[in-house]
TORMI-46822 format. One record per residue: residue number from 1; residue in one letter; chain; x, y, z of N, C-alpha, C in turn. Coordinates in Angstrom, 1 decimal. Example, Ala and Ser with C-alpha at 12.3 -4.5 7.8 and 13.67 -1.06 7.14 Angstrom:
[1,a,A,[13.2,-5.7,7.8],[12.3,-4.5,7.8],[13.2,-3.3,7.8]];
[2,s,A,[12.8,-2.2,7.1],[13.7,-1.1,7.1],[12.9,0.0,7.9]];
end
This chain:
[1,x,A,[-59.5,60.7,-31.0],[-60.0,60.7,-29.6],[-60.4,62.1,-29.2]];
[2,x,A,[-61.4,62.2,-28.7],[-61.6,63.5,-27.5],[-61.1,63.7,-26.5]];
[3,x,A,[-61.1,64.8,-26.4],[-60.8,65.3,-25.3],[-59.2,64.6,-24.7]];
[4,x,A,[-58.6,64.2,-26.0],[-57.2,63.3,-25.8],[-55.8,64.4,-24.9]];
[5,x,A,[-55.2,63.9,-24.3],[-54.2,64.7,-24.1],[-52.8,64.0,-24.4]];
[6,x,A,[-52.0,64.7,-24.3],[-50.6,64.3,-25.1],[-49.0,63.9,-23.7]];
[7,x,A,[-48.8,63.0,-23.8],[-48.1,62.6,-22.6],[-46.7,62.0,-23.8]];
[8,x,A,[-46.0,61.2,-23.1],[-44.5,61.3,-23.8],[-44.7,59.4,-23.5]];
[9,x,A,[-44.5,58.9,-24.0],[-44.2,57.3,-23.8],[-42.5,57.4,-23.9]];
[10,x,A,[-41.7,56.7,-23.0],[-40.3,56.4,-22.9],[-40.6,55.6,-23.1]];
[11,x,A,[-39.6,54.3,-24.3],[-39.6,52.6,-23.7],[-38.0,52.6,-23.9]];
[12,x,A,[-37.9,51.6,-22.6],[-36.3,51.3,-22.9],[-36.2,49.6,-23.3]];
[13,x,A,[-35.1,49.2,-24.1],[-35.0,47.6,-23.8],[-33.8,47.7,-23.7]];
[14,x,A,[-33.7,46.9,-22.4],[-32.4,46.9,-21.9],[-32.2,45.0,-21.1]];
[15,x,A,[-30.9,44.9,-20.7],[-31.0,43.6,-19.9],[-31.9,43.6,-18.5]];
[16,x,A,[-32.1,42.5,-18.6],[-33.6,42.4,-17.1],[-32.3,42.5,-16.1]];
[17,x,A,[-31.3,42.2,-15.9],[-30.4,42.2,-14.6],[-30.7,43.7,-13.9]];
[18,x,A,[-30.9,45.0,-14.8],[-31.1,46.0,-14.5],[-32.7,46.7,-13.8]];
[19,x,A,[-33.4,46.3,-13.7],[-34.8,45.8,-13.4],[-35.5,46.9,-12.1]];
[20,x,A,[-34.9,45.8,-10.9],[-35.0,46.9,-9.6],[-34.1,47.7,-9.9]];
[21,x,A,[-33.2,47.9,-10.5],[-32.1,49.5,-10.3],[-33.6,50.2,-11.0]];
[22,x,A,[-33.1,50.1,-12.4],[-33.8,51.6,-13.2],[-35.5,51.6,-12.7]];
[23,x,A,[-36.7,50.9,-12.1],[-37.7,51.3,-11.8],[-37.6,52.0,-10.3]];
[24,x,A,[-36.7,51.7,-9.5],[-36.1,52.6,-8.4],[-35.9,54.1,-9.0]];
[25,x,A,[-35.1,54.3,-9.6],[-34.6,55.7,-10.5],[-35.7,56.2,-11.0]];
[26,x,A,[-36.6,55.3,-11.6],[-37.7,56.2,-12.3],[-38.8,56.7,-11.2]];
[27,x,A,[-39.1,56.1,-10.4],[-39.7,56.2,-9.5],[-39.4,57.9,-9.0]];
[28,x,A,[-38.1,57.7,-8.4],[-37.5,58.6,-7.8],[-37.3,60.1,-8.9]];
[29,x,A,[-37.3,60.2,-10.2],[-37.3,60.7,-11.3],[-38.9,61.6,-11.7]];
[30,x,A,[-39.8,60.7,-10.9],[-41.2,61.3,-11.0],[-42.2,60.3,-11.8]];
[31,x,A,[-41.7,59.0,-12.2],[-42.7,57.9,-13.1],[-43.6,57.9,-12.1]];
[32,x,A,[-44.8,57.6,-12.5],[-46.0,57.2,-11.8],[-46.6,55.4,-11.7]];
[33,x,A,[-45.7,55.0,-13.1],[-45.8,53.8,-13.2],[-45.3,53.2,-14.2]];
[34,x,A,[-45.2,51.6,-14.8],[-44.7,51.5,-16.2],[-45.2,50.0,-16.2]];
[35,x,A,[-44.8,49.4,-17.3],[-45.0,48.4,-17.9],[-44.1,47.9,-18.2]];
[36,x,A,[-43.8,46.6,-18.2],[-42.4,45.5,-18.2],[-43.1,44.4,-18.8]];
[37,x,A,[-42.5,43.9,-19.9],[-42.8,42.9,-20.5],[-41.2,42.4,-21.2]];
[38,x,A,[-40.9,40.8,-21.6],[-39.8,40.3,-21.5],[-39.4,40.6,-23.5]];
[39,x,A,[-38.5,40.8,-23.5],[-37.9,41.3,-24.9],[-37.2,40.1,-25.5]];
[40,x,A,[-36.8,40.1,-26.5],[-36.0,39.2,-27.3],[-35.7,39.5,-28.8]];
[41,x,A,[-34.1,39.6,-29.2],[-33.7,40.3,-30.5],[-32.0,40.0,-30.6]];
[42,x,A,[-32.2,41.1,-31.8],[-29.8,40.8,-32.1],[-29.7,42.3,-32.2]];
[43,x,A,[-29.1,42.3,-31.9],[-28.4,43.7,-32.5],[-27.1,44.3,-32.3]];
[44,x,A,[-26.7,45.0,-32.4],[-25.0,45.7,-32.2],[-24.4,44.7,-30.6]];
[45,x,A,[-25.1,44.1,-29.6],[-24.2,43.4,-28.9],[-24.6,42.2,-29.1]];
[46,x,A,[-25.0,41.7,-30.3],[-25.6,40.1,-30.4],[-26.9,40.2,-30.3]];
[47,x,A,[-27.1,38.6,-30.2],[-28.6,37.8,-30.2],[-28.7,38.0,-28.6]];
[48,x,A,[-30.1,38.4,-28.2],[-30.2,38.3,-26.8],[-32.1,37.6,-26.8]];
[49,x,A,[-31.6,36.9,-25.9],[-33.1,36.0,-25.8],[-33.2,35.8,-24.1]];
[50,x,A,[-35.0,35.4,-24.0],[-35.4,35.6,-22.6],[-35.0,34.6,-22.4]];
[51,x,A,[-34.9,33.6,-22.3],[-34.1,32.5,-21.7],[-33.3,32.5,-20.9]];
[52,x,A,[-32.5,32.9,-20.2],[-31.9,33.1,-19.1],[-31.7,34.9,-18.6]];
[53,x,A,[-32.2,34.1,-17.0],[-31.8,35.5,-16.4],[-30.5,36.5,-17.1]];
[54,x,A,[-29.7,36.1,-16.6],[-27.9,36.9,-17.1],[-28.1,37.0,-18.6]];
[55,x,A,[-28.9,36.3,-19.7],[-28.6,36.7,-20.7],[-30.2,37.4,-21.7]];
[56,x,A,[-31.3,38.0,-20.8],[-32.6,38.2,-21.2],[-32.2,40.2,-21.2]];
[57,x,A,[-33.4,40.3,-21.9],[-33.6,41.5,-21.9],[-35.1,41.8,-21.6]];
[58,x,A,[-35.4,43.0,-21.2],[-37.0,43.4,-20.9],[-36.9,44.8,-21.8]];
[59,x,A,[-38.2,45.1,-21.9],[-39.0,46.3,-22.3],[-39.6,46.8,-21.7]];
[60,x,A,[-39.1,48.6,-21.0],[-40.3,49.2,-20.1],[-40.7,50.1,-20.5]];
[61,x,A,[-41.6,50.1,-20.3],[-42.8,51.8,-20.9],[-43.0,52.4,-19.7]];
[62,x,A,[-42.7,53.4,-19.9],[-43.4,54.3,-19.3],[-44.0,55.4,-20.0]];
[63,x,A,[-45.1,56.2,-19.2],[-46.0,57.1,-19.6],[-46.1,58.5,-18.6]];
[64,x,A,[-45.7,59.5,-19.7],[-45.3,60.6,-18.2],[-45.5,61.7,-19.0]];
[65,x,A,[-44.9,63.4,-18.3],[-45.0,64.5,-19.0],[-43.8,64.6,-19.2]];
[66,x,A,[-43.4,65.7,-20.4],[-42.4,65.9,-21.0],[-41.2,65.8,-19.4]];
[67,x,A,[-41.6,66.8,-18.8],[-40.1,66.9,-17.7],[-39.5,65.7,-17.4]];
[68,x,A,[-40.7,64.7,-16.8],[-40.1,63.4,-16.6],[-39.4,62.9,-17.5]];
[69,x,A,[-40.0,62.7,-18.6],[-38.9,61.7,-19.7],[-37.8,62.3,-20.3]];
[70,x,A,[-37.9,63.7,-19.8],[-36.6,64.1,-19.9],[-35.5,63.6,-18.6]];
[71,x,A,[-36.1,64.1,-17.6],[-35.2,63.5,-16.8],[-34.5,61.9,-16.5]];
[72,x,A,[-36.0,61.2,-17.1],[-35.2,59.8,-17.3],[-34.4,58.9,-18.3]];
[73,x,A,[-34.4,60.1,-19.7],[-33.7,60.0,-20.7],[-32.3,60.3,-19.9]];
[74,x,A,[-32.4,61.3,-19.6],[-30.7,62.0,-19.5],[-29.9,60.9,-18.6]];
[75,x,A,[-30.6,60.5,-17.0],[-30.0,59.3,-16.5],[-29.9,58.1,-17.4]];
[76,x,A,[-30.7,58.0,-18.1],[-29.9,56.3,-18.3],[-28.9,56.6,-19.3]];
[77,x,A,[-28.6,57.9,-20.2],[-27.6,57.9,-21.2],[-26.6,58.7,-20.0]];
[78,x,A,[-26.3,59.1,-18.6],[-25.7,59.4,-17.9],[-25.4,58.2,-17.1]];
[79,x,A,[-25.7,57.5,-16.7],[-25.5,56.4,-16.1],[-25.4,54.8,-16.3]];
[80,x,A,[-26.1,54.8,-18.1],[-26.4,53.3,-18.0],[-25.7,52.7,-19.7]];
[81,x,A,[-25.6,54.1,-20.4],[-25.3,54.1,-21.8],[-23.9,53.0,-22.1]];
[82,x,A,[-23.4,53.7,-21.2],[-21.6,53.1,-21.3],[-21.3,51.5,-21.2]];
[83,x,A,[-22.1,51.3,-20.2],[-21.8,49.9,-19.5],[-22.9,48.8,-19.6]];
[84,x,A,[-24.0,49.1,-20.8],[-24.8,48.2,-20.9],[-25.6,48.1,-22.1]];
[85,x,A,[-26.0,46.9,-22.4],[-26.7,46.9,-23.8],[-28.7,48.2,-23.3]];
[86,x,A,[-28.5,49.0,-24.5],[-30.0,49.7,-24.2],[-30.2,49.9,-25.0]];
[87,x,A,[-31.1,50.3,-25.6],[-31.9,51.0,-26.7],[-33.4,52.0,-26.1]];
[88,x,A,[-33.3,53.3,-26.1],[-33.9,54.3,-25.3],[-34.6,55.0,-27.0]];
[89,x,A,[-36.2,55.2,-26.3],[-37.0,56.3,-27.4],[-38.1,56.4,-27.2]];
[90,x,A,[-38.4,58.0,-27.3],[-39.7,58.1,-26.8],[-40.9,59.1,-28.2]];
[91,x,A,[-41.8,58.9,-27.8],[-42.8,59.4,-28.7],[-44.2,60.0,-28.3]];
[92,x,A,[-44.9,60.7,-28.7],[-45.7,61.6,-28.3],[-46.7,59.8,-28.3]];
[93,x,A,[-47.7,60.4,-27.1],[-48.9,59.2,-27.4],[-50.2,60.1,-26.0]];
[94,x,A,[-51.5,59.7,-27.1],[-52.7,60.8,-26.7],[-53.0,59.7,-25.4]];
[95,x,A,[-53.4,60.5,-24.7],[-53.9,59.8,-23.0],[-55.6,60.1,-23.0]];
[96,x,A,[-56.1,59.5,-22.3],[-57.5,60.1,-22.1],[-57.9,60.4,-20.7]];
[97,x,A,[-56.6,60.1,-19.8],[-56.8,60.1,-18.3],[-55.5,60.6,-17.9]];
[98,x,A,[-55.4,61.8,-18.1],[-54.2,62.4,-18.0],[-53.1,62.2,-16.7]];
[99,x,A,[-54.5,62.4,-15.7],[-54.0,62.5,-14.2],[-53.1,61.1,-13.7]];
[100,x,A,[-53.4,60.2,-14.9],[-52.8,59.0,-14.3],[-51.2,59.2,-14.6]];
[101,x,A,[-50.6,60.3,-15.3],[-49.4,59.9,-15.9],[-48.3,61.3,-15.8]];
end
């Protein structure tokens, strides 16, 4: 790409019960925006499937500069690590509209 620039993608998958909390926090954290789409897998706390509210998980993306995804790394392994199923990681990804992120 040209003229690409380099932004940080966070995605977390975590249970949807947490939903309005963590896009509140990120908001407030500096996100500009994200993406939510419904998740389904097993892993270290079991099979988890979109099928019921109380037992679904989601996947959010977000798209930000490094400060941000620092800052919203450290909250959810400060706040959310202990007490709930997550999986948190982020990776470099080229933007072409920087301003938006």
């Amino acid at each position: 790409m040209s003229n690409d620039h380099t932004r940080k993608l966070v995605t977390i998958i975590t249970e949807a019960a947490l939903e309005h909390s963590l896009l509140r926090d990120f908001k407030r954290l500096g996100a500009k925006g994200h993406t939510i789409t419904e998740a389904r897998g097993s892993g270290h706390r079991g099979v988890r499937s979109a099928g019921w509210e109380s037992n679904s998980n989601i996947r959010i993306e977000v798209i930000c500069n490094e400060a941000v995804a620092q800052a919203i790394t450290q909250h959810l392994q400060d706040q959310y690590y202990a007490n709930y199923a997550m999986v948190v990681y982020s990776s470099d990804v080229s933007v072409l509209r920087p301003d938006k992120f």
